[in-house]
N, C-alpha and C positions, 0 to 999 in steps of 0.2 A: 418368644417375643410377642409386644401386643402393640396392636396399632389403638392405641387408645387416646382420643383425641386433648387430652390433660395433658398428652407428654410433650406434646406439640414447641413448647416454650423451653420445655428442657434439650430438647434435641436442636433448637434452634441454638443455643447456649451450646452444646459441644459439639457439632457434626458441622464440618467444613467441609463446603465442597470444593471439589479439584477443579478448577476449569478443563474445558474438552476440547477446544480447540487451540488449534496449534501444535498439538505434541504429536510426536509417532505412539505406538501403542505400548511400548516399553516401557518411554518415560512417563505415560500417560498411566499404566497400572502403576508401576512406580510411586509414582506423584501421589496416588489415592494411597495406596500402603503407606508412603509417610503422613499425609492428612491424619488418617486413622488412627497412629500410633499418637499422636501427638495429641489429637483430641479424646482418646482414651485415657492417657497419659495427664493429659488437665483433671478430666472426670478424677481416674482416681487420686491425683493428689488435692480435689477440690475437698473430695471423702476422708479425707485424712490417714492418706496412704503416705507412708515416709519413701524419700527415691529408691530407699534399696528393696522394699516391698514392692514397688512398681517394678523394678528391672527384674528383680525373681520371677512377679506375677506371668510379667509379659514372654520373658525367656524361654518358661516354663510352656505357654499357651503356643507359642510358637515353633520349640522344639516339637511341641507333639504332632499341629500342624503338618511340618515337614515327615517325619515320621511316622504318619499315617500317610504322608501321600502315595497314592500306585496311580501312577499315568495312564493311560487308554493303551491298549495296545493296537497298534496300525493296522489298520483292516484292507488297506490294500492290498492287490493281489501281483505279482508279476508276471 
């Protein structure tokens, strides 16, 4: 990823932000995970992605997501 100041207009065009106040931090991550999917989801059907390309794409990037997660494990001691 580049912070390259040209992109400025296109990121204004797909990147919603979540509002931060008001929510607990559930619906608050929540909220940006559906923002995201939605304005990826504009992106690639702006790109000429058909729905069922986008459902694969997304499926796909987020099966893996999950399946690579490994959680911290508790460093607490008893």
């Amino acid at each position: 990823m580049t912070d390259n100041p040209s992109d400025f207009s296109e990121h204004e065009l797909f990147v919603t932000e979540f509002p931060k106040q008001g929510y607990g931090i559930v619906d608050y991550l929540q909220g940006r995970v559906h923002f995201a999917l939605l304005d990826q989801m504009k992106l690639m059907h702006t790109s000429g992605m058909t729905r069922e390309q986008i459902k694969e794409t997304i499926l796909t990037r987020v099966s893996e997501i999950i399946e690579n997660f490994e959680p911290e494990k508790d460093s607490k001691s008893s």
